[in-house]
C-alpha positions as CSV (number, residue, x, y, z in Angstrom):
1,X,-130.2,-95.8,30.7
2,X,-127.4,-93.1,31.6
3,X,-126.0,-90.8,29.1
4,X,-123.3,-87.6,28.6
5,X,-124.2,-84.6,29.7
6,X,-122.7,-81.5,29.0
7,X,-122.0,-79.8,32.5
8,X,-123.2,-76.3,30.7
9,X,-126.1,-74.9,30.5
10,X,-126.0,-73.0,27.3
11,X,-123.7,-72.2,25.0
12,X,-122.1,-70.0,20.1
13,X,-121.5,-70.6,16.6
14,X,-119.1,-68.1,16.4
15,X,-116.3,-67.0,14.0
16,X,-113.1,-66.5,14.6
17,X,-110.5,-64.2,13.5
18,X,-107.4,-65.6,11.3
19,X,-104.1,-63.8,11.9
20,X,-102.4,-62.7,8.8
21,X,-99.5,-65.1,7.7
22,X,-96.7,-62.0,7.9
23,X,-98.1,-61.0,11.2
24,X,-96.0,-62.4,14.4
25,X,-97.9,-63.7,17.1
26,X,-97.9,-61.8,20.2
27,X,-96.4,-64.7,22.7
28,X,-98.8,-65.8,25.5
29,X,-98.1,-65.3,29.2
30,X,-99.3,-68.2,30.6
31,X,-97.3,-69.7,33.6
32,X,-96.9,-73.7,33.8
33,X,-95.9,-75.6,36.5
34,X,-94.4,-78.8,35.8
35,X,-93.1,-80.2,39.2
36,X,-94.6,-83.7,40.2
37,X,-96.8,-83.9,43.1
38,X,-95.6,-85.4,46.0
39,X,-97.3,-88.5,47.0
40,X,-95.8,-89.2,50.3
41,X,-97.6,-87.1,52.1
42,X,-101.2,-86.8,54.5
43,X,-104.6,-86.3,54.3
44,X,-104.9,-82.3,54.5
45,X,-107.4,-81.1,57.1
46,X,-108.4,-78.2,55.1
47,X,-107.6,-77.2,51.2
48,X,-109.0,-73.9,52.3
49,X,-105.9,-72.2,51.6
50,X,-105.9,-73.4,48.3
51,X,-109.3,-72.5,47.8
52,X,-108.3,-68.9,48.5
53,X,-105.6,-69.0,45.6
54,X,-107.7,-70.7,43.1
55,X,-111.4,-69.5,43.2
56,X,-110.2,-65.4,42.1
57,X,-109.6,-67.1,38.4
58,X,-112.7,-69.0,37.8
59,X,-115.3,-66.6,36.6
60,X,-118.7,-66.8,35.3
61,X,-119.8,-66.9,31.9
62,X,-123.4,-65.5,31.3
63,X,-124.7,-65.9,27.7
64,X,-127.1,-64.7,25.6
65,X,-128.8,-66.0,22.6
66,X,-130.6,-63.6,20.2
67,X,-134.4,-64.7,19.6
68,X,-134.0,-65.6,15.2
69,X,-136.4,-66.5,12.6
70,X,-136.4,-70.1,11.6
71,X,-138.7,-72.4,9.5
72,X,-141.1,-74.3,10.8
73,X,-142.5,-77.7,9.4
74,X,-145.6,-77.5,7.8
75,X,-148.6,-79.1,10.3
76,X,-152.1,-80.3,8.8
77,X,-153.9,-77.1,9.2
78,X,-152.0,-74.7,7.3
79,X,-151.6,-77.2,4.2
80,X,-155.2,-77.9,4.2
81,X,-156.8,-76.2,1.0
82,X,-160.4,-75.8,3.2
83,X,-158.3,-73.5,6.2
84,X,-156.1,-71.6,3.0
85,X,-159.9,-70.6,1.7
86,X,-160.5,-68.5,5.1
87,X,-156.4,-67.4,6.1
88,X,-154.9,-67.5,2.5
89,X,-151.3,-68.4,2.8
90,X,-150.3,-65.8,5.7
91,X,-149.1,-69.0,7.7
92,X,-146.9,-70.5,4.8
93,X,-150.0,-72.8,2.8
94,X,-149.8,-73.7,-0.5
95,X,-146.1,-75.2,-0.6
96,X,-144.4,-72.3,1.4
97,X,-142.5,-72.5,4.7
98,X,-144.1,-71.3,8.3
99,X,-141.9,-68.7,10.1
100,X,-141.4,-68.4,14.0
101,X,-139.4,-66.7,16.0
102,X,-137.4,-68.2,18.8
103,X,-137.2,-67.0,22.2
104,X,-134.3,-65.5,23.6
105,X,-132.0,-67.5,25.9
106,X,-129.9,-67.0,28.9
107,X,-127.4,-69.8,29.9
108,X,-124.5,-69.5,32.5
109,X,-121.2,-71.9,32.9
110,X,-118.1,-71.3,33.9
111,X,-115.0,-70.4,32.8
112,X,-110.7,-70.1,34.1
113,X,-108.5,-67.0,33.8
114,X,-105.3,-68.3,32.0
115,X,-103.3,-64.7,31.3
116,X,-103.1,-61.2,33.6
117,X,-104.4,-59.5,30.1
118,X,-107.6,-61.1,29.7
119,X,-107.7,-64.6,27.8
120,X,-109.8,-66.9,29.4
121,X,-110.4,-70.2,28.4
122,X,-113.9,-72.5,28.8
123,X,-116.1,-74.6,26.5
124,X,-117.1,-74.6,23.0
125,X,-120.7,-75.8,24.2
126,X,-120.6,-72.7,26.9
127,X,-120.4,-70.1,24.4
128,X,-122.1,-71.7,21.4
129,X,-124.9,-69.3,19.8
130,X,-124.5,-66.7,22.2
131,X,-125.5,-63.4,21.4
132,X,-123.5,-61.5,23.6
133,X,-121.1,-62.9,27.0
134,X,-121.2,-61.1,30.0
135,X,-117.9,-62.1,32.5
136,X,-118.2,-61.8,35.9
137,X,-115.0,-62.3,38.3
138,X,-115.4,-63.5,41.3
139,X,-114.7,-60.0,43.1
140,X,-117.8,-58.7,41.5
141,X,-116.2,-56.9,38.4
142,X,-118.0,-57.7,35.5
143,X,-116.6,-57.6,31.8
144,X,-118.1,-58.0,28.5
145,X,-116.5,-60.8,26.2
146,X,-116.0,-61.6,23.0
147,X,-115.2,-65.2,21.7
148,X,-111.3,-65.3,20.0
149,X,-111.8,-68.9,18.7
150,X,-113.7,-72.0,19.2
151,X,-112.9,-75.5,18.7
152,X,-115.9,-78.1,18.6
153,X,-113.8,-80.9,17.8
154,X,-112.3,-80.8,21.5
155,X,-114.7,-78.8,22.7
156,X,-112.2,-76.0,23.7
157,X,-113.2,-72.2,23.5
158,X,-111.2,-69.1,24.2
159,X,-112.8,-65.8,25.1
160,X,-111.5,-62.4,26.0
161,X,-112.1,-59.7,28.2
162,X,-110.4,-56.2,28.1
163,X,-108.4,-56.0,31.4
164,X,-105.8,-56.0,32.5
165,X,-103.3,-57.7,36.0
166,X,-106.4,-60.2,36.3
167,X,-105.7,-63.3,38.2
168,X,-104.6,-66.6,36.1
169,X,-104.0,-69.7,37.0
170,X,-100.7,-71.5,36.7
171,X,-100.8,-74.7,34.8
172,X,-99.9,-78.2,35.8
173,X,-98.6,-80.8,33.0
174,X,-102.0,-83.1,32.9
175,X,-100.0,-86.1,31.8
176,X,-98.6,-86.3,35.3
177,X,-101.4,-86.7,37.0
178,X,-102.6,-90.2,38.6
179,X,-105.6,-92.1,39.2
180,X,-105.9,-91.4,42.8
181,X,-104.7,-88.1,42.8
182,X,-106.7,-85.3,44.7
183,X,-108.8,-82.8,42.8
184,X,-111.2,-79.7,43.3
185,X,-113.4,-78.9,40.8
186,X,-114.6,-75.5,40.9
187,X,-117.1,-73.4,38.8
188,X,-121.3,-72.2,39.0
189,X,-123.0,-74.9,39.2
190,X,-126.9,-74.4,38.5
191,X,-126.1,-70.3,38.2
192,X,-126.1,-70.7,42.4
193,X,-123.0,-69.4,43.0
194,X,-118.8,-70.3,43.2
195,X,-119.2,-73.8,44.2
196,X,-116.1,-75.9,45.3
197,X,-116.0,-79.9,45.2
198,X,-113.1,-82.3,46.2
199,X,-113.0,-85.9,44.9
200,X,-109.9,-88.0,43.0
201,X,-108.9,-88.6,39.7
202,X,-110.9,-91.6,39.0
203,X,-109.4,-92.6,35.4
204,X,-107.5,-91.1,32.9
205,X,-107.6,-90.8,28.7
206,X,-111.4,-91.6,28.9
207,X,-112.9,-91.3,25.1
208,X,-117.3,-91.3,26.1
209,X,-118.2,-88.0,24.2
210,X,-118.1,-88.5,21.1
211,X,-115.8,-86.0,20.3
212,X,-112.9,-86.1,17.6
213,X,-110.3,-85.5,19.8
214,X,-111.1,-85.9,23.6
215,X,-108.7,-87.6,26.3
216,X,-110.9,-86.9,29.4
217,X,-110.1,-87.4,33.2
218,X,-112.6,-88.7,35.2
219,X,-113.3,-87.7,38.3
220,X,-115.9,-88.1,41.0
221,X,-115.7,-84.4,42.4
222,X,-119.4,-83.1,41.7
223,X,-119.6,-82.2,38.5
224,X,-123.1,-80.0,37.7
225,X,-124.7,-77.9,35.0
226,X,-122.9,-74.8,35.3
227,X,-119.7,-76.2,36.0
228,X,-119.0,-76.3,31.9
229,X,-115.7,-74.6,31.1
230,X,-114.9,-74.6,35.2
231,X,-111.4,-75.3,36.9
232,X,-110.4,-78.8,38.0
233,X,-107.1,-78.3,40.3
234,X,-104.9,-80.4,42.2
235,X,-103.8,-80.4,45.5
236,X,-101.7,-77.3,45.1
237,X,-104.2,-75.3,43.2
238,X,-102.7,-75.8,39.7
239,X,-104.8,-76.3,36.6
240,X,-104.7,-79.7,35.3
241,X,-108.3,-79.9,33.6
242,X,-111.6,-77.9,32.5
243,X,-115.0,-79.5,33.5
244,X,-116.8,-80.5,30.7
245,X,-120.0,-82.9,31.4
246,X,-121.0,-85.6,33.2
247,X,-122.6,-89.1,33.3
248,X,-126.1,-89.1,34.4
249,X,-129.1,-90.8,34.9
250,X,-130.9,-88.4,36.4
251,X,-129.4,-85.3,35.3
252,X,-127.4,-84.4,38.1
253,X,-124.0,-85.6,39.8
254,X,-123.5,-89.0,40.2
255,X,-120.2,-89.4,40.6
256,X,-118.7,-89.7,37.2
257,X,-117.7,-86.4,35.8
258,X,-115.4,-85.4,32.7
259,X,-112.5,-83.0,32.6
260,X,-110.6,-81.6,29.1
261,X,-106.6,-82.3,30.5
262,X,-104.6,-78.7,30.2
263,X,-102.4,-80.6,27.9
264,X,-104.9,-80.8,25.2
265,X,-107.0,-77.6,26.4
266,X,-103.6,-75.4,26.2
267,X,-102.3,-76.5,22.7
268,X,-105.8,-75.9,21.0
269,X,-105.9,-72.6,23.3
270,X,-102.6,-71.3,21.5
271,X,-103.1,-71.9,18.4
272,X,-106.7,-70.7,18.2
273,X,-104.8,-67.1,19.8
274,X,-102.0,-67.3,17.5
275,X,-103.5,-68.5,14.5
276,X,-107.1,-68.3,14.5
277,X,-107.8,-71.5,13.9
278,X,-106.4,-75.6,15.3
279,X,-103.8,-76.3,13.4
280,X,-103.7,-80.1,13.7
281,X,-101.1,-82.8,12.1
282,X,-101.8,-85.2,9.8
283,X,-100.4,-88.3,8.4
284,X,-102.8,-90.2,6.1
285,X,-103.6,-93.4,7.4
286,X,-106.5,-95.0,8.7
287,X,-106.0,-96.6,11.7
288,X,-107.7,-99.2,14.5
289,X,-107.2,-100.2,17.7
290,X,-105.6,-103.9,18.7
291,X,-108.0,-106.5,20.2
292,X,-106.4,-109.3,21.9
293,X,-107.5,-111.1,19.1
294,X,-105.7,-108.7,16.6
295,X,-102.9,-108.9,18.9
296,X,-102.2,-112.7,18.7
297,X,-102.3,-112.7,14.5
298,X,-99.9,-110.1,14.9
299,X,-97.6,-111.6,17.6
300,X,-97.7,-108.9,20.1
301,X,-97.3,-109.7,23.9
302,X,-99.9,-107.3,24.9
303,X,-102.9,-104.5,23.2
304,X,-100.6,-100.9,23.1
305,X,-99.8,-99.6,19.9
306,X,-102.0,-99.0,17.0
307,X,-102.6,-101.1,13.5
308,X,-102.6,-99.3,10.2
309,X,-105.4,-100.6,8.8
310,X,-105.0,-98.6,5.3
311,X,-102.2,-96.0,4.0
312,X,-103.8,-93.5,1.9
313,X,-101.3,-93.0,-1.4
314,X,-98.9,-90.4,-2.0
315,X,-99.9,-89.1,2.0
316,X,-97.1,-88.3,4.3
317,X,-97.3,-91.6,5.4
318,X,-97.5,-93.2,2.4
319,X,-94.3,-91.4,0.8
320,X,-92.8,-92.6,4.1
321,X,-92.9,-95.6,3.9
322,X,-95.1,-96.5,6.4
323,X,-97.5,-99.6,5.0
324,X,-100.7,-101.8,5.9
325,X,-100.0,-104.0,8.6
326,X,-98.0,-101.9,10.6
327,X,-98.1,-101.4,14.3
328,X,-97.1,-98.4,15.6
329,X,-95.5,-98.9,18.9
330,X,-94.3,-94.7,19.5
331,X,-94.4,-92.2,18.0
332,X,-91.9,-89.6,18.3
333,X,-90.6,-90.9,21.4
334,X,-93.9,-91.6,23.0
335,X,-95.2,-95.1,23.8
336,X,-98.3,-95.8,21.6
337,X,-101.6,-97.0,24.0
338,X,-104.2,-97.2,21.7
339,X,-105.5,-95.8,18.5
340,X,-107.1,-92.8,20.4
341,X,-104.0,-91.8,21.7
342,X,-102.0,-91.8,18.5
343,X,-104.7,-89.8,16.9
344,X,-104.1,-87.2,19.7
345,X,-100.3,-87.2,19.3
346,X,-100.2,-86.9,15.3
347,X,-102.9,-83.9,16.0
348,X,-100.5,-82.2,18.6
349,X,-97.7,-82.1,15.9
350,X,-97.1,-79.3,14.1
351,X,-97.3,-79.5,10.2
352,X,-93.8,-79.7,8.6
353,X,-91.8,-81.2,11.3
354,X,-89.9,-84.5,11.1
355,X,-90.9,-87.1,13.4
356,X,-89.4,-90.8,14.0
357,X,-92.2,-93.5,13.9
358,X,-91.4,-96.8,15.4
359,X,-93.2,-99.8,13.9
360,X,-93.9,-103.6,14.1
361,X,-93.5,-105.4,10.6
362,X,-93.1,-109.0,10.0
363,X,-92.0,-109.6,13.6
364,X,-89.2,-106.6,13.5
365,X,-89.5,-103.3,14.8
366,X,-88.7,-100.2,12.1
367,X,-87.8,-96.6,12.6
368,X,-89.5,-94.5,10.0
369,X,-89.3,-90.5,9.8
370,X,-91.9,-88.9,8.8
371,X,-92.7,-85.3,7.9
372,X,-96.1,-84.2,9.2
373,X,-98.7,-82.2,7.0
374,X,-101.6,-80.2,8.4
375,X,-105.3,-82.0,8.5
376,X,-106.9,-80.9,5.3
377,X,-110.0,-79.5,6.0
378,X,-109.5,-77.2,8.9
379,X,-112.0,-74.7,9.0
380,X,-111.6,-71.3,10.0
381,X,-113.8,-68.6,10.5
382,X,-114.2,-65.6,8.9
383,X,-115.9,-63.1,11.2
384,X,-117.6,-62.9,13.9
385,X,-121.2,-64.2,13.8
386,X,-122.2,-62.9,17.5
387,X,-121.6,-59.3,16.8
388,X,-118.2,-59.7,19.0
389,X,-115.9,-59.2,15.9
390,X,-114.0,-56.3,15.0
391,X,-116.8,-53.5,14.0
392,X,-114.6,-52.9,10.7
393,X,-114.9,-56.6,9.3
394,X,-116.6,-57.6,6.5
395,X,-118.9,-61.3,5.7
396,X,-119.8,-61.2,9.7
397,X,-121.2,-64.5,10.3
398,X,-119.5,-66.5,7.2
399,X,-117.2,-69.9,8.3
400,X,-115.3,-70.7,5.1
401,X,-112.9,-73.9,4.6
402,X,-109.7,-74.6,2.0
403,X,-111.5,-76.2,-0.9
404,X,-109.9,-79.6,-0.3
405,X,-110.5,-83.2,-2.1
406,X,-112.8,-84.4,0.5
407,X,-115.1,-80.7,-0.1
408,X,-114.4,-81.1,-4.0
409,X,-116.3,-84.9,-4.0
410,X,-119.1,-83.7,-1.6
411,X,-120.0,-80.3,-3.1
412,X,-119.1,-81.7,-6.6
413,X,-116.8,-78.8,-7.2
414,X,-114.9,-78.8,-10.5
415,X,-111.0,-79.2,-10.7
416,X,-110.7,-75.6,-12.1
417,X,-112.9,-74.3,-9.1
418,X,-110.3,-71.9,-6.6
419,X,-111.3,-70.0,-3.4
420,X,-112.8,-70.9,-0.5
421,X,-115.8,-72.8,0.3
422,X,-118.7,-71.4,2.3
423,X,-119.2,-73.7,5.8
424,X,-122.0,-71.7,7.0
425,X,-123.8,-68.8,7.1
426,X,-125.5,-66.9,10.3
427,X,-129.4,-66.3,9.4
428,X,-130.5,-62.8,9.1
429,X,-126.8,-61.6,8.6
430,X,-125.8,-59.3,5.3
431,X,-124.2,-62.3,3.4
432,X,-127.9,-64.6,4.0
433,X,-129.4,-62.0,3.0
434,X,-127.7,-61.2,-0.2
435,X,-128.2,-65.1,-1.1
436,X,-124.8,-66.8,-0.1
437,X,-125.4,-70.2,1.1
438,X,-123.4,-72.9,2.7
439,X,-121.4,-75.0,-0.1
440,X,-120.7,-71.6,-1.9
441,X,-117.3,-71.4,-3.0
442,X,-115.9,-67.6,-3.2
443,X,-113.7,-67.4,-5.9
444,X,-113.4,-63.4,-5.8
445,X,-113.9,-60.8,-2.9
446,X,-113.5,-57.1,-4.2
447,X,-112.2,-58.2,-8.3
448,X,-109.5,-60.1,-6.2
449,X,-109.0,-63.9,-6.7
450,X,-108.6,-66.2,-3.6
451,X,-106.8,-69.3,-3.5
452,X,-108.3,-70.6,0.1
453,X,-109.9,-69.4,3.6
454,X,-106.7,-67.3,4.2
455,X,-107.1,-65.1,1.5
456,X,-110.8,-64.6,2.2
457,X,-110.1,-63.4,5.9
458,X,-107.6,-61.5,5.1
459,X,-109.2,-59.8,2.5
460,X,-112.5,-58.9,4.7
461,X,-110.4,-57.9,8.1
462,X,-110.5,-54.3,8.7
463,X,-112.2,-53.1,5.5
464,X,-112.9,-49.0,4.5
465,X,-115.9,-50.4,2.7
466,X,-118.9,-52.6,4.4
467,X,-119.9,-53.4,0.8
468,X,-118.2,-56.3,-0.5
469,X,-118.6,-57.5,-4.0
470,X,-118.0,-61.6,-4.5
471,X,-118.0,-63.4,-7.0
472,X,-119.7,-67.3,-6.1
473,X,-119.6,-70.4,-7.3
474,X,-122.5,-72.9,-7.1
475,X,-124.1,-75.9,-8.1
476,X,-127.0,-73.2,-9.7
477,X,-123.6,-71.5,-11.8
478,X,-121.5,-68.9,-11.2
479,X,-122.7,-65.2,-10.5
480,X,-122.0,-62.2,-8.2
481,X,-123.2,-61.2,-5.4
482,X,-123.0,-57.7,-3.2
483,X,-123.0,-57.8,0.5
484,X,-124.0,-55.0,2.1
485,X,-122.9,-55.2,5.6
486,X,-125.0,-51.6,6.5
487,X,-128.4,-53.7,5.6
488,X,-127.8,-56.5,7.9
489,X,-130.9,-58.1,9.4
């Protein structure tokens, strides 16, 4: 049997930072290339000059994971009375939970310099649970890092280093490249070393990973563990994807490796730096792709576009117009392939703009406008759960979400219930130790109300105090809690 594997080795649940609504963004210097390549052209006899311009932006990501206390499931032994009569309940007898430390971890991947001032962008699974993140550039320097914002959905993480005139890439526009196309794929494969690899673009807009929002290429350039969150360049050294994982059967290259297209990588890049968090579109339907089958009832010539297979009411869609039935054959003046792709095209649109949405109905095609709200549900992150956020935050290690409808019928959250609701929360840190638990809704930080996650980022960024006084709902009632940042672990 073969399988997915993810071309890194290691890799954080980390927080990220939210920028305050008032604050302007500081634009990103990132330089994109969008000229075609040429096709009518020869074999090069060496991409060694390309090599030379490329391989100073790929660096190396080493990660660390903190050893941390977790339970352990109870085994025979310890829950037998006649053992508990000679070792008492030191090993968690008697209804209690065995504790064990884990080891500490060391992972390496890879990762692509994207700006002169330090922003570098890799995998979410590279950086996942790390500890700490040690950079190292290819002329030796080494930098620590801390993670500005992850995204597991796409599997997209941006870290940062404090330097400055570093080498970035430029960026090529993805959705030109071809099936056929040259690529290099360049990273640390197995922590041996810069590695480079040529192949083609085997396929594009693959979907194997199981990922919300994933549009892969495929190529056959060697692909390894370590390669994670590495550079895949065309023929003139541009960026056009980062290596993520690889089919295997055996662990290793075979041939059939996955890349995140710079399209997709670069828009959940910005917004993570801008905003702290993917801002995605959203239009309220549910939607499914066309089988030839589906096809003929609905008198199309061929599969593109994708069927609405339910509207949800009073959704942007909904007060739209847009109805059950429908084929959707573009979407703001893109052709429609398939139901993945439409998904990826509603996410890429930014919340409150107007788009035109051509449909199929009763044998007629239909130009509706409609205006895009933002996915409910997007979680941001309130600090920094690796130790990487700002010293003077508050709640390090707590993900909190808006409380929408979908975490209201879930968590069974009253109607008069406002704040945010607790996603998770990083073992041994203040908060889990002060008795905040995941499906928490904060209500109050410091005697002020919140409305959503905003409010409770904003309100622990930058604090004078490392004490911070909530006030909780939960499913047990509502109570306060203090959270005493100077007592953590």
């Amino acid at each position: 049997m073969g399988g997915s594997i993810l071309a890194g080795t290691y890799a954080v649940v980390l927080t990220v930072h939210a920028s305050d609504q008032g604050t302007k963004a500081k634009p990103i210097d990132l330089v994109i290339d969008h000229r075609p390549l040429e096709h009518d052209v020869k074999m090069a006899t060496s991409f060694a000059p390309i090599v030379k311009k490329v391989v100073p932006s790929v660096v190396k990501v080493e990660v660390t994971i903190a050893s941390k206390e977790v339970d352990a499931a109870p085994d025979a032994m310890t829950d037998n009375p006649f053992f508990r009569q000679f070792f008492g309940n030191q090993y968690g007898g008697g209804g209690g939970h065995r504790k064990y430390m884990t080891p500490t971890e060391h992972g390496v991947g890879s990762g692509v310099i994207v700006t002169k001032d330090g922003y570098i962008l890799t995998n979410n699974h590279v950086v996942d649970g790390a500890s700490e993140l040690k950079i190292t550039l290819n002329d030796g320097r080494e930098f620590k890092a801390k993670v500005v914002g992850r995204d597991p959905k796409s599997d997209v993480a941006v870290v940062k280093v404090d330097a400055q005139d570093l080498p970035a890439i430029a960026f090529a526009d993805s959705g030109q490249s071809e099936v056929g196309d040259v690529v290099l794929a360049i990273g640390n494969p197995f922590a041996i070393g810069q590695t480079v690899t040529m192949g083609i673009i085997s396929a594009t807009g693959r979907a194997s990973m199981g990922l919300d929002y994933e549009d892969f290429i495929q190529t056959d350039a060697a692909i390894n563990p370590g390669n994670s969150g590495g550079a895949l360049v065309d023929a003139e050294g541009r960026l056009i994807g980062i290596n993520t994982a690889i089919y295997s059967r055996s662990g290793g290259n075979q041939g059939i490796g996955f890349a995140i297209p710079t399209d997709l990588a670069r828009g959940v890049m910005v917004s993570l730096i801008e905003h702290g968090k993917v801002t995605r579109g959203y239009l309220g339907v549910r939607i499914q792709t066309l089988t030839p089958l589906l096809a003929k009832e609905f008198n199309l010539k061929d599969n593109q576009g994708a069927l609405v297979g339910e509207v949800e009411p009073n959704g942007p869609a909904d007060k739209a117009g847009l109805k059950t039935g429908d084929v959707v054959l573009e979407y703001n003046g893109r052709k429609v392939k398939d139901s993945q792709h439409f998904r990826l095209v509603v996410a890429e649109t930014a919340p409150g703009d107007r788009v035109p949405v051509e449909v199929l109905r009763d044998g007629s095609t239909k130009t509706i406008e409609v205006k895009v709200k933002e996915l409910p549900g997007t979680e941001e992150l309130a600090s920094d759960s690796s130790g990487h956020s700002d010293a003077s935050d508050t709640l390090q290690g707590v993900g909190v979400s808006d409380v929408d409808d979908q975490a209201r019928q879930q968590l069974s959250i009253p109607e008069n219930v406002k704040g945010a609701v607790v996603t998770e929360v990083a073992p041994n840190s203040a908060s889990a130790e002060a008795g905040l638990k995941a499906g928490d809704v904060i209500t109050e930080i410091n005697h002020h109300r919140i409305a959503g996650a905003n409010d409770a980022v904003r309100l622990t960024e930058h604090a004078k105090d490392k004490t911070t006084l909530l006030h909780v709902w939960s499913k047990d009632g509502s109570h306060y809690l203090v959270v005493d940042e100077n007592k953590a672990g």
